[in-house]
C-alpha positions as CSV (number, residue, x, y, z in Angstrom):
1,X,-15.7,-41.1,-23.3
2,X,-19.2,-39.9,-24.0
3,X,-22.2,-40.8,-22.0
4,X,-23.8,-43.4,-24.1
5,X,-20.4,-44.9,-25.8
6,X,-20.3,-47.4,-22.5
7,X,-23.9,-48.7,-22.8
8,X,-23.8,-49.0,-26.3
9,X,-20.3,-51.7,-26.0
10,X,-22.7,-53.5,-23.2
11,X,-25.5,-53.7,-25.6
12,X,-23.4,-54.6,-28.1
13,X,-21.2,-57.2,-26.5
14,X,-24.5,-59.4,-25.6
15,X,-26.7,-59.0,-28.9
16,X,-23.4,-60.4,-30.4
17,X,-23.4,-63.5,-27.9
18,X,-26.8,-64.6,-28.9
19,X,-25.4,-64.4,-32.5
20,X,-23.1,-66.7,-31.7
21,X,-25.1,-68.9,-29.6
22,X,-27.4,-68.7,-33.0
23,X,-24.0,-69.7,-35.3
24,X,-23.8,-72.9,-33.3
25,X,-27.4,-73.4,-33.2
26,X,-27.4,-73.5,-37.1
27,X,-23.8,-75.1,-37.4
28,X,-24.3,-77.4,-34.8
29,X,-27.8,-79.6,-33.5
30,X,-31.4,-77.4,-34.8
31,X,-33.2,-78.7,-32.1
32,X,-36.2,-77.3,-30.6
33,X,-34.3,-77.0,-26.9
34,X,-31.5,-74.7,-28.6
35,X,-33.9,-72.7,-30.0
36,X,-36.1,-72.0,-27.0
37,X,-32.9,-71.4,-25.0
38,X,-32.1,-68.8,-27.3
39,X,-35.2,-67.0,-27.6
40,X,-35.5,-66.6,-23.8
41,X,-32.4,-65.2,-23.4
42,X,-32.9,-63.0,-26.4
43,X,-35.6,-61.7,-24.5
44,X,-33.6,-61.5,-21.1
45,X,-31.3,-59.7,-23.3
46,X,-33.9,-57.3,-24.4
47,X,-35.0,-56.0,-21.5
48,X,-32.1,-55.4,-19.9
49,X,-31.0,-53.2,-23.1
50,X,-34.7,-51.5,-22.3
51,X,-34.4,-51.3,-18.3
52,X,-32.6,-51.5,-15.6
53,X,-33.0,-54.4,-13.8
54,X,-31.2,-55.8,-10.3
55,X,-28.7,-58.0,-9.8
56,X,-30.5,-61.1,-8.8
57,X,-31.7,-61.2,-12.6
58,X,-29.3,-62.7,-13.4
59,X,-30.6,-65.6,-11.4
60,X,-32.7,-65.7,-14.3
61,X,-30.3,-66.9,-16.8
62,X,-28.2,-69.1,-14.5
63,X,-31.6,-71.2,-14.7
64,X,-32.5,-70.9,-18.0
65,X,-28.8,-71.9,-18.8
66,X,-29.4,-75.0,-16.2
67,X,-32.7,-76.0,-17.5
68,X,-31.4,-76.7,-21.0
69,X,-28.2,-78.4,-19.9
70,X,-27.7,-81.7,-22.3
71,X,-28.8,-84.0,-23.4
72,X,-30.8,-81.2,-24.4
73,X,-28.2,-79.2,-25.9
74,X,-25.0,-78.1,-25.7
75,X,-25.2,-74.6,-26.6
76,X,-26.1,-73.5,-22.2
77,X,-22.6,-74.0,-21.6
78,X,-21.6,-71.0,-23.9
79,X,-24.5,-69.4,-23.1
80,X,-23.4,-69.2,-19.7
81,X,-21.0,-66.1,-20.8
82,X,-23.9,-64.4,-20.4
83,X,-24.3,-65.0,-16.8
84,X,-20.3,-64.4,-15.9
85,X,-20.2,-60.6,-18.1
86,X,-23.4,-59.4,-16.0
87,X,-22.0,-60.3,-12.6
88,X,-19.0,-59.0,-13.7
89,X,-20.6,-55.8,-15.2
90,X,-21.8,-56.0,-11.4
91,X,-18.9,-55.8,-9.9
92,X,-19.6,-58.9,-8.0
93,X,-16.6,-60.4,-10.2
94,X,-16.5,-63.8,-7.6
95,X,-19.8,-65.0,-8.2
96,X,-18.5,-64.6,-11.8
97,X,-15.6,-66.7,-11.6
98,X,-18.1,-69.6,-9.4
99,X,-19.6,-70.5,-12.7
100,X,-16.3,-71.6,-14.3
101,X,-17.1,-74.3,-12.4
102,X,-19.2,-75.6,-15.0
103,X,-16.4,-76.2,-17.1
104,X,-15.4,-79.3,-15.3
105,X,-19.4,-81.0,-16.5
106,X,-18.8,-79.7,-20.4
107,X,-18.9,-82.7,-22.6
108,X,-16.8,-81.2,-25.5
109,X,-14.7,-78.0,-26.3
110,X,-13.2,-77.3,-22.8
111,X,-10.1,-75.0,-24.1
112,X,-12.6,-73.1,-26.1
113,X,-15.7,-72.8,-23.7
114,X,-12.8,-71.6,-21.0
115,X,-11.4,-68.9,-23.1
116,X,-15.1,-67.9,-24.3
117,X,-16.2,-67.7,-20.5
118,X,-12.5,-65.6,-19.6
119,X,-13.1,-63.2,-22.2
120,X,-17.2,-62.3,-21.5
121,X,-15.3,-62.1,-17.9
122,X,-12.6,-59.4,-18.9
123,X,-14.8,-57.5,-20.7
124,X,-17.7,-57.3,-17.8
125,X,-14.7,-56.1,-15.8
126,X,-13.5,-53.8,-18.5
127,X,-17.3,-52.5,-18.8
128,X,-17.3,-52.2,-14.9
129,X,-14.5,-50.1,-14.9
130,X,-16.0,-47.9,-18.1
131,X,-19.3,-47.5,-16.5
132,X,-17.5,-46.7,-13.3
133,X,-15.5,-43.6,-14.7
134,X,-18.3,-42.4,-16.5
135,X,-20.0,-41.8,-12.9
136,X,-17.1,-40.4,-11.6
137,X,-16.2,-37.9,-14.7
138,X,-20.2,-36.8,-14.1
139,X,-20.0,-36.3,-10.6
140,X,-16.4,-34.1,-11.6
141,X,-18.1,-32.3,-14.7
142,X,-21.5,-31.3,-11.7
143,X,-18.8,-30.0,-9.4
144,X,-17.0,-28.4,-11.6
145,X,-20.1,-27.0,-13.1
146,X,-21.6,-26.6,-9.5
147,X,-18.6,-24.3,-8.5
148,X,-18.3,-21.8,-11.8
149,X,-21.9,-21.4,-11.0
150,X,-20.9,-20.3,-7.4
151,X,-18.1,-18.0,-8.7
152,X,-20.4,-16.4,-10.6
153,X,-22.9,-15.6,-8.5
154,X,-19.9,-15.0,-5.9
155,X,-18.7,-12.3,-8.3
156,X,-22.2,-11.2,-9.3
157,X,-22.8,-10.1,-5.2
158,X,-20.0,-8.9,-5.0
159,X,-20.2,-6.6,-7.6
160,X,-23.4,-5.9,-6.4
161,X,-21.9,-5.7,-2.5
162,X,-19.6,-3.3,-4.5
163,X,-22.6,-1.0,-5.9
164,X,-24.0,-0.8,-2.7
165,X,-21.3,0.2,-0.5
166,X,-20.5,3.0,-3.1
167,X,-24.1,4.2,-3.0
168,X,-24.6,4.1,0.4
169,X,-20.9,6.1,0.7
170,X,-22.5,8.9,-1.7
171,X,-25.8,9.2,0.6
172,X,-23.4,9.4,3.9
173,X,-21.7,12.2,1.8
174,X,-24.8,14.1,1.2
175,X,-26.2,13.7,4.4
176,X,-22.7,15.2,5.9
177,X,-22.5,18.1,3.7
178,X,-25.9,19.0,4.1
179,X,-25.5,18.5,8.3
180,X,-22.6,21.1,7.5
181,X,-24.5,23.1,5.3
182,X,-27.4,23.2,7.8
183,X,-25.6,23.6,11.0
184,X,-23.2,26.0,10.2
185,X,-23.8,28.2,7.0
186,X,-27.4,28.0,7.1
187,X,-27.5,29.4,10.9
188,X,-24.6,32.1,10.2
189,X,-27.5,33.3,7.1
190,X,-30.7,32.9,8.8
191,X,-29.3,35.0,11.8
192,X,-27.4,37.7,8.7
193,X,-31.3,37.9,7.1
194,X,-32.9,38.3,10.4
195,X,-30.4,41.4,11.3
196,X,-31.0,42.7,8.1
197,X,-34.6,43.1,8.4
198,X,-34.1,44.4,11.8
199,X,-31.4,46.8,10.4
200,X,-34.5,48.8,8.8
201,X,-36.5,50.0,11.5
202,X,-33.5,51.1,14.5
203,X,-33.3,54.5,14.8
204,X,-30.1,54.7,17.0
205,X,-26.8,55.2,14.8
206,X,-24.5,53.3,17.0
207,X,-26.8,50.0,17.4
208,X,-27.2,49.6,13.3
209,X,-23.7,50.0,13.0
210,X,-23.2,47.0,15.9
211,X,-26.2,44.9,13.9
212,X,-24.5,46.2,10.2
213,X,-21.1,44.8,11.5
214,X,-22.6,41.5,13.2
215,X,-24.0,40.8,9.4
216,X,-20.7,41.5,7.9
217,X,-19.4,38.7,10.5
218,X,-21.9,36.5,9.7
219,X,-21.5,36.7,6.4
220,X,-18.0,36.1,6.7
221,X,-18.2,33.5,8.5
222,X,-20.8,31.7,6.0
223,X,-18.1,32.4,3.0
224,X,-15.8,30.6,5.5
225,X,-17.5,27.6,5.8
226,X,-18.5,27.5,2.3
227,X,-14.8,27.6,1.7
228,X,-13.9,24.7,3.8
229,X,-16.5,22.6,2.5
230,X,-16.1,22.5,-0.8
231,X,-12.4,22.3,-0.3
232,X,-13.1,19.3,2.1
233,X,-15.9,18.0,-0.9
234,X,-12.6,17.9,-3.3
235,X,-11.2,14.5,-3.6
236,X,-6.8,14.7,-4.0
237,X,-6.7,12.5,-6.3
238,X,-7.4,13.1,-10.7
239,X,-10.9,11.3,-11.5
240,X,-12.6,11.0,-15.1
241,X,-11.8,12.6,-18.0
242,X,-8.9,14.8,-15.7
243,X,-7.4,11.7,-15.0
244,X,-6.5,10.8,-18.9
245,X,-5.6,14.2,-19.1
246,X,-3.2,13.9,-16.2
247,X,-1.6,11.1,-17.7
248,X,-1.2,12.8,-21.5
249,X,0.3,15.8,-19.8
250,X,2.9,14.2,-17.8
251,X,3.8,11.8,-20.4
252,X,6.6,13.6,-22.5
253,X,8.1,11.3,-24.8
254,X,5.8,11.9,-27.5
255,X,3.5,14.8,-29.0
256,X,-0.7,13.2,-28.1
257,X,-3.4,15.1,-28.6
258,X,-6.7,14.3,-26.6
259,X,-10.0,14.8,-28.0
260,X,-13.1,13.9,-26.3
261,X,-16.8,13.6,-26.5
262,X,-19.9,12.9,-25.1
263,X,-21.1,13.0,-22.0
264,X,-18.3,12.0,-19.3
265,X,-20.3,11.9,-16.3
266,X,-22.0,9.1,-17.7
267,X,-18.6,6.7,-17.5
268,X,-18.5,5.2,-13.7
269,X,-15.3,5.1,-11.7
270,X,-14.8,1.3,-12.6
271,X,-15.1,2.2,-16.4
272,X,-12.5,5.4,-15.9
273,X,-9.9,2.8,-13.9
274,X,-10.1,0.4,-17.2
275,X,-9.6,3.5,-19.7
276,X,-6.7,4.6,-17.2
277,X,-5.1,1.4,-17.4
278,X,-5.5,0.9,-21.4
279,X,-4.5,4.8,-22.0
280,X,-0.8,3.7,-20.3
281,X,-0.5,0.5,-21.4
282,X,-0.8,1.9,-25.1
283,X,1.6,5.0,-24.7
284,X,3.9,2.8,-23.0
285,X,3.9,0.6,-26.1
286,X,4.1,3.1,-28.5
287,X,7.3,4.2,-27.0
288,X,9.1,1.4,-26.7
289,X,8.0,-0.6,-29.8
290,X,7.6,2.3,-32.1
291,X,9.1,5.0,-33.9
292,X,5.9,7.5,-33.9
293,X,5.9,10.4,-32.8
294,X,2.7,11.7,-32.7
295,X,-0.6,9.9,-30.5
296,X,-3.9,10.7,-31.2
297,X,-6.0,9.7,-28.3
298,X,-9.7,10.0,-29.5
299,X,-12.7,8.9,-26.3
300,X,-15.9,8.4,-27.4
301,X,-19.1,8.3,-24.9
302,X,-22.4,7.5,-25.9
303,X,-25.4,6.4,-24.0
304,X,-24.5,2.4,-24.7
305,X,-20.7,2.6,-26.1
306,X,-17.4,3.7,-24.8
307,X,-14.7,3.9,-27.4
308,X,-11.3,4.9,-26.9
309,X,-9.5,5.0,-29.8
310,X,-5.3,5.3,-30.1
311,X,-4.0,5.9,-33.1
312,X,-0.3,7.0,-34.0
313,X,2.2,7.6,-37.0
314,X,4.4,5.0,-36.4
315,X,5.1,1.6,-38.1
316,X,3.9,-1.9,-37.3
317,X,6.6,-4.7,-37.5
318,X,5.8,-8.0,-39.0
319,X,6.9,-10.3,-36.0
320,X,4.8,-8.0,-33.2
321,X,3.0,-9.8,-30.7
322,X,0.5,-9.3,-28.0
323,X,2.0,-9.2,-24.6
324,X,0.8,-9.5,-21.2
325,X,0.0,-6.4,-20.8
326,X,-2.7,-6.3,-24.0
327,X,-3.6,-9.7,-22.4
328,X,-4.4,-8.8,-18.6
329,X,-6.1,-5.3,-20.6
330,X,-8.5,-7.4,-22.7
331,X,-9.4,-10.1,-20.1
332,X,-10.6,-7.6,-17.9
333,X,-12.4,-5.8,-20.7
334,X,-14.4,-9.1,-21.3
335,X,-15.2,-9.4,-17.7
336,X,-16.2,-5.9,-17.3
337,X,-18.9,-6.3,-20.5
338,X,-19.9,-9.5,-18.7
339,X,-20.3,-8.5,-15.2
340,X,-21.3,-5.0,-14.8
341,X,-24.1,-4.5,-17.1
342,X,-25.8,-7.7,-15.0
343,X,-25.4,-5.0,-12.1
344,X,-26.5,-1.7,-13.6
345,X,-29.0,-3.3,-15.9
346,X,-28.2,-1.3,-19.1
347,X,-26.5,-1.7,-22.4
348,X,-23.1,-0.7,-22.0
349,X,-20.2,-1.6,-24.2
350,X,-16.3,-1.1,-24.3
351,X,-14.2,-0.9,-27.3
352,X,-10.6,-0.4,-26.7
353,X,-8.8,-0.4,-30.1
354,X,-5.4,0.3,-30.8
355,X,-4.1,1.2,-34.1
């Protein structure tokens, strides 16, 4: 139900109760004190379709109903509905059902001034019940709002968390391989250079061959460390563009041919896992649901787009399907074009198309 459909069936209900009290005012007796009981509950009527007003307002029309009981006309007994739908609309539904009393001092038309006051009761309940939901499906919809927000920005620091911890991992890299670089193969040079120098003005045979010698250790030594380093600085594992290269290589069931261009250091680790995943999803595919026997694998790398491209020589079948696989692959292609250019604040796309 939409937010105004209750209001608008309240509204409704009592502009079509003073018609009616109207109808019997122009059937029935025109006299002056059915038409001034009218008007001032059209007006009661009116401002509550304008504001909100309490509960003991309806107070109001209890009297006016009261004041214009016969002999000055008949028409206050139905206009009592009025009274009996608001306290129901209320929810005080036994002050509702006091002024049935008023059946017993009716003159004429019990049967039908009993079912007119039962059914302006139902429908106050009925409204009560509306007007109840509606708060309740609000409140549901602000949670429910309330909490994607909070995923979001959940997933927006932690992506961020994410970007931080992997800077801050690069910086404690630096720092170690420059502490290596300093302590060890920057002393082991300083002290070759220095013997060097000194090399040039000894006389004695036998102490520049100990200093030539100490050099050659020194240098040694540096080349050593050098060594270890970068063999330390090498991670065991394939990463970018020799990652997709790995997996064409070792994948034998079919003739692929890579090409690549662009710049691939711009493509971040999160980026390279995605391409991983789609480049063996699609070979996978390909051989099990297709008769090709040749892949072209074509990546793409501009400064806003990546674009890997799959292409083969195979046929498509009319009744294929996407599968869970192409599913999870394209959910987290949407999330990744969602959530990480919020975190590295540039334009970066990812097509992933298989043909």
């Amino acid at each position: 139900m939409k937010q105004k459909e209750p209001m608008l069936f309240i509204n409704g209900w009592r502009f079509l109760t003073i018609g009616f009290l109207i109808h019997l005012w122009i059937i029935g007796e025109s006299t002056n004190g059915s038409f001034i009981l009218i008007l001032l509950l059209l007006i009661v009527t009116s401002l509550r379709w304008r504001f909100a007003l309490p509960i003991w307002f309806v107070l109001v029309d209890v009297f006016i109903c009261f004041l214009f009981t016969p002999p000055h006309t008949n028409i206050s007994y139905y206009a009592l509905a009025l009274p009996i739908f608001e306290l129901a609309l209320k929810g005080k539904w036994l002050l509702s059902l006091l002024i049935f009393i008023s059946l017993f001092f009716a003159q004429a038309a019990s049967s039908l001034l009993f079912w007119f006051y039962l059914q302006a009761f139902f429908f106050g309940v009925f409204s009560f019940i509306a007007l109840k939901n509606q708060v309740v499906y609000r409140q549901e919809a602000d949670e429910q709002r309330k909490a994607r927000y909070e995923l979001e920005r959940m997933k927006i620091d932690l992506l961020e968390a994410n970007q931080s911890a992997s800077h801050q991992a690069k910086l404690m890299e630096r720092n170690r391989i420059a502490s290596e670089l300093h302590d060890h193969l920057g002393h082991d040079l300083t002290g070759a250079s220095l013997a060097l120098q000194a090399y040039e003005y000894i006389q004695d045979s036998r102490e520049a061959e100990k200093l030539l010698q100490e050099v050659k250790n020194r240098l040694k030594r540096s080349t050593k460390n050098l060594r270890d380093t970068v063999h330390n600085m090498t991670p065991t594992t394939w990463m970018g563009i020799e990652s997709l290269e790995n997996i064409v290589h070792y994948f034998q069931q079919l003739d692929i041919n890579l090409q690549k261009s662009g710049n691939m250091q711009a493509v971040s680790a999160h980026q390279w896992r995605l391409l991983e995943a789609c480049l063996k999803e699609a070979l996978t595919n390909v051989a099990r649901h297709s008769n090709a026997t040749i892949v072209e694998v074509d990546l793409q790398v501009t400064e806003s787009i990546v674009r890997l491209l799959i292409q083969d020589n195979g046929t498509v079948e009319k009744n294929s399907h996407t599968g869970s696989g192409l599913r999870s692959l394209q959910i987290r292609s949407r999330s990744m074009e969602e959530a990480y250019p919020l975190i590295e604040k540039m334009d970066f796309c990812l097509f992933v198309s298989f043909l």
